[in-house]
N, C-alpha and C positions, 0 to 999 in steps of 0.2 A: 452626390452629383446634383441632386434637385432643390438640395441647400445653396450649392454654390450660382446652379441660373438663378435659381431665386432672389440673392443676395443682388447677381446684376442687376435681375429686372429691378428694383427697391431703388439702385441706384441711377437709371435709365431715366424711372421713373421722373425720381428727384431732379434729374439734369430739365427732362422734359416737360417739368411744372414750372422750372427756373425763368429755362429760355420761352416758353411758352409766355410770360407775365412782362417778358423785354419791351414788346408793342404797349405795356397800359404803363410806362412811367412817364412823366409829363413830355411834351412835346413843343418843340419851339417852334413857335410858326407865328403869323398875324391874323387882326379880324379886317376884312373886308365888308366892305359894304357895295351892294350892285344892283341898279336899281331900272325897272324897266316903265317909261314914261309914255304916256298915249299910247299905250298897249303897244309901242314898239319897241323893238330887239335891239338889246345894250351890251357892250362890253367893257368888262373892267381888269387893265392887265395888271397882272400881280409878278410877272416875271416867272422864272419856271421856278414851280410847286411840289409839294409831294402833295397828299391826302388833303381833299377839299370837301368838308360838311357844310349843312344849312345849321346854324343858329339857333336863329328864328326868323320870322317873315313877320313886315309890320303893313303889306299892302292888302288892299280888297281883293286879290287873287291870288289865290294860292302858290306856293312855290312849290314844285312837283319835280323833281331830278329825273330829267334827262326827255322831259315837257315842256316847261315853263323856264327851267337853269338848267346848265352845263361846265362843262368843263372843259379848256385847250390846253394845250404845251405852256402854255405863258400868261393863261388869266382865266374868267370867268365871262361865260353869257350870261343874260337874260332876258325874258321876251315875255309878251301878253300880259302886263301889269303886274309882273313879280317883285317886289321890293324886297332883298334879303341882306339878312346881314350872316358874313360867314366866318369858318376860321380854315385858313389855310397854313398848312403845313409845310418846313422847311422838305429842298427834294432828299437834302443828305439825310435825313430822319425817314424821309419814306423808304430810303434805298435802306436805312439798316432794319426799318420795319420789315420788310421782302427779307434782308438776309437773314433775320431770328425766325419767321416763320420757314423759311428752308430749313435753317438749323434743325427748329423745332421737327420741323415734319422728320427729317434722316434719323432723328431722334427717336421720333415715334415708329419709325421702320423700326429701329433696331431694337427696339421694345418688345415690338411684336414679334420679331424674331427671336429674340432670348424666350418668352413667353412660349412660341410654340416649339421651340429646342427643347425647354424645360419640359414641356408637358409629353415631345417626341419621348423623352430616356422617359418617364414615369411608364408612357406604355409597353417601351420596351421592357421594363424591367417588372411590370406585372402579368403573372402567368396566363394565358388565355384559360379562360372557365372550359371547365371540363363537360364538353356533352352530352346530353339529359340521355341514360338508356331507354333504349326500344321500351317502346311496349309490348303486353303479351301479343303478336302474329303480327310486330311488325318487323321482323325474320327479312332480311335485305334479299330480295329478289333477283337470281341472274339479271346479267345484262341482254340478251336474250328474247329473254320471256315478256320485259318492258310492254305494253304497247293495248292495241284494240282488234277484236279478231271478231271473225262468225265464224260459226259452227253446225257441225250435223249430228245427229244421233243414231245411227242407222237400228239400233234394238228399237225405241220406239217412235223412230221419226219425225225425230224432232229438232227442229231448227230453233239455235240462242248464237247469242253475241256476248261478249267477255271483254272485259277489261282489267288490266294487271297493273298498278300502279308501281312507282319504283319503289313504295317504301312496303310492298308482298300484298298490301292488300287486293282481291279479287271479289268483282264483282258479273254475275254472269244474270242473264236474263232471257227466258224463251217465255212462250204461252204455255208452259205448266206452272212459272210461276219466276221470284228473282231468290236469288240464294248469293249469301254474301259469306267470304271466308278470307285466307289469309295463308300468303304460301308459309309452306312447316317444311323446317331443313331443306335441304338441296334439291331435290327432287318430289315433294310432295304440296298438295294441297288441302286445307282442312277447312270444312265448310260449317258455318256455325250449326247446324243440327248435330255434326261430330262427328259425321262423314268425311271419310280422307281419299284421297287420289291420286294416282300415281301420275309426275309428266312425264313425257317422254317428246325430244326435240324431234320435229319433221323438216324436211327439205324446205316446207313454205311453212310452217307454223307449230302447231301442238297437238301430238293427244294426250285427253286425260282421259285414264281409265278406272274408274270405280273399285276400288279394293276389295269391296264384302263382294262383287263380282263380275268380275274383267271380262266378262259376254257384253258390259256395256260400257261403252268407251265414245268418247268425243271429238271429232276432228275438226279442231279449228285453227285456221288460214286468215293472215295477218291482213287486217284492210291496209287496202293502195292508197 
């Protein structure tokens, strides 16, 4: 399948470089000459036109499009001492310049859309990369337990705050010091000195309670 957009886009392409070069093959038109005398504003009619450039300028002031020259439906201005000579364009030549640059453009739409169709089926048909495994303690965390809490210690009185990220890690913090660990399986926490804990859900948040000995446990209340 990405042989076959491919193949269009090549031939889009081809059409689109084609019609794209329509505007540079010679163009029929005339040179004009318009001339602006005592630095006042002249007009020279050329009847109706397609595309109108400067030449060149043979006066002491510059000729400066759409300052010094212009352009109407049916000729040229000039004003403040411009002396130019120009070449104007038949209008039937400028109406098929307009219609190859529309071509061109639809062209180049439909370019860009084979392009991103082609490159659409490439991704679909390549398999999404496969998810880097956890690391060791990052053990996916009830939904739950998520969040930021404080806490008491009522064995020896002490007040910490905890934070449980979604990916297990846990981070708790009082004035005896910060201890960092990582929930283990479904109901446990293991702190990197190697100490484990048991949770247990509360109406408003968690306890954990110490495993070497469940006289010391933590109740901590989910911040508002």
């Amino acid at each position: 399948m990405a042989q076959t957009f491919r193949g269009i886009g090549i031939r889009l392409l081809a059409a689109c470089l084609v019609l794209s070069g329509m505007p540079r093959v010679a163009v029929a038109g005339q040179e004009v000459r318009c001339e602006s005398h005592g630095m006042r504003r002249a007009y020279c009619n050329t009847g109706r036109h397609g595309t109108v450039r400067l030449l060149d300028s043979s006066g002491l002031w510059p000729c400066k499009e759409n300052d010094t020259w212009g352009t109407e439906t049916e000729g040229i201005w000039v004003d403040r001492g411009c002396k130019g000579r120009f070449f104007v364009g038949d209008e039937s030549r400028h109406d098929d310049h307009k219609t190859a640059a529309i071509v061109a453009g639809a062209v180049g739409v439909g370019l860009l859309a084979a392009i991103l169709a082609s490159k659409n089926k490439r991704d679909d048909a390549t398999p999404s990369p496969t998810p880097p495994a956890p690391e060791p303690g990052d053990t996916p965390v009830p939904y739950w337990a998520i969040g930021s809490y404080h806490g008491y210690t009522p064995a020896v009185r002490i007040e910490a705050t905890m934070q449980v990220g979604s990916n297990g890690r846990v981070n708790i913090q009082s004035s005896a010091g910060t201890a960092r660990g990582a929930w283990s399986g479904r109901d446990r926490i293991r702190v990197d000195d190697g100490s484990t804990y048991t949770v247990t859900r509360t109406g408003d948040g968690l306890r954990i309670t110490r495993d070497s000995n469940r006289a010391v446990y933590t109740d901590y209340y989910r911040d508002r």
